[in-house]
C-alpha positions in Angstrom: -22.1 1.1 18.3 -20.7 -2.3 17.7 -17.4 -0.5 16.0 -17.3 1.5 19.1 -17.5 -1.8 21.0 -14.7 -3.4 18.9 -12.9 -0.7 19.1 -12.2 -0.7 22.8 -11.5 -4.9 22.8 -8.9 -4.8 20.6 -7.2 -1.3 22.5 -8.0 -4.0 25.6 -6.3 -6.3 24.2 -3.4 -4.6 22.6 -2.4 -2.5 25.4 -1.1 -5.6 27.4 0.9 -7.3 24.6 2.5 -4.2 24.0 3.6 -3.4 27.6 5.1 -6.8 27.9 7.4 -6.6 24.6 10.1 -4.7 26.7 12.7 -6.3 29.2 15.9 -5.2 30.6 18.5 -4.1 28.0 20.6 -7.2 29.2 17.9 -9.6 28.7 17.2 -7.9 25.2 21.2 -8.4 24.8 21.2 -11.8 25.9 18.5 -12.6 23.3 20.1 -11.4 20.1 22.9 -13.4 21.2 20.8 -16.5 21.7 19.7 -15.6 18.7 22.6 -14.9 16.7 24.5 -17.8 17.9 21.4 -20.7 17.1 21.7 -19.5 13.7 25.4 -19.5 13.2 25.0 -23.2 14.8 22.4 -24.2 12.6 25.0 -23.3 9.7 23.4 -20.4 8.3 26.9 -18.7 7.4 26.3 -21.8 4.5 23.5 -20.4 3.1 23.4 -17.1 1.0 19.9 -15.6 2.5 20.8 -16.6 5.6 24.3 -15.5 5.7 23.2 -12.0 5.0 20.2 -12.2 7.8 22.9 -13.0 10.1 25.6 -10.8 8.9 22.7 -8.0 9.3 21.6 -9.3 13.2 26.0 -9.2 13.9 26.3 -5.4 12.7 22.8 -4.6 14.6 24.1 -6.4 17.6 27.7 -4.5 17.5 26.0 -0.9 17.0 23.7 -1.5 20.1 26.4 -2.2 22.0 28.0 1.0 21.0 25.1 2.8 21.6 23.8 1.4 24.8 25.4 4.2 27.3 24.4 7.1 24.6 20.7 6.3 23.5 19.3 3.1 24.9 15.8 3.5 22.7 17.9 3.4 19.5 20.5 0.4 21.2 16.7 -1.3 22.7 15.7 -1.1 19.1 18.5 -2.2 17.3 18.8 -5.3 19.2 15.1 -6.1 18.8 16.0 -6.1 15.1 19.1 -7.8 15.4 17.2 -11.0 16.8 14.4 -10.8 14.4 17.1 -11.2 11.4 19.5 -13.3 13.3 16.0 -15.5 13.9 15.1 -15.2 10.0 18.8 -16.2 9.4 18.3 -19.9 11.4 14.7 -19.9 9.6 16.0 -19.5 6.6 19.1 -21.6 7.3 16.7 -24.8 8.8 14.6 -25.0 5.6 17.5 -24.9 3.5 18.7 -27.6 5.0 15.6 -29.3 4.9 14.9 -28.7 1.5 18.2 -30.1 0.8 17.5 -33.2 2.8 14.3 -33.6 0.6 15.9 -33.4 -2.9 18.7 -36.2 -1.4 15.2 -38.3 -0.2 13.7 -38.0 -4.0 17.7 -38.7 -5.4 17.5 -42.1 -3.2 13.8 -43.1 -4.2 14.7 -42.5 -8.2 18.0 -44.8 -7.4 15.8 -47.5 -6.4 12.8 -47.4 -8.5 16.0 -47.8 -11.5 17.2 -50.6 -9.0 14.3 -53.0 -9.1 13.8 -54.9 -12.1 10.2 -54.8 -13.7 
């Protein structure tokens, strides 16, 4: 019984969360750009994983846009996964970057601790 009752929460629950993933094809458009264009300005064409993410999310983005007048489920799906790699590519990109910043921070404290005499 208390499957049963589980069962039907999390249907409940679900059935919502899945009926508001959709959105005009524009605004699905307009989001893979967003998407595409915060990670090329975050610099991920500098960074190797990154630069594929968002080379993938550019050829996602183009075929949609092909396909959009001939099968808008396929062109609705390939933009959803155009922004989810163009938003792994500026993931990706950020802690690149930050990792990078971190190493530089460590570089700088080493320099010092050399600096001061003991």
């Amino acid at each position: 019984m208390r499957l049963r009752e589980s069962l039907i929460t999390l249907t409940l629950l679900l059935v919502p969360a899945c009926a508001s993933t959709g959105g005009t094809p524009d605004n699905k458009s307009e989001r893979s750009s967003a998407a595409i264009r915060a990670a090329e300005e975050v610099g991920a064409t500098h960074h190797p994983d990154a630069a594929l993410h968002l080379q993938l999310a550019k050829e996602q983005f183009e075929h949609a846009q092909a396909l959009s007048g001939k099968d808008r489920e396929a062109a609705d799906r390939l933009l959803q996964r155009a922004q989810v790699d163009a938003e792994l590519a500026l993931a990706l990109a950020r802690s690149e970057s930050e990792r990078s910043g971190a190493v530089e921070a460590i570089e700088k404290v080493k320099q010092l601790k050399q600096s001061v005499p003991q």
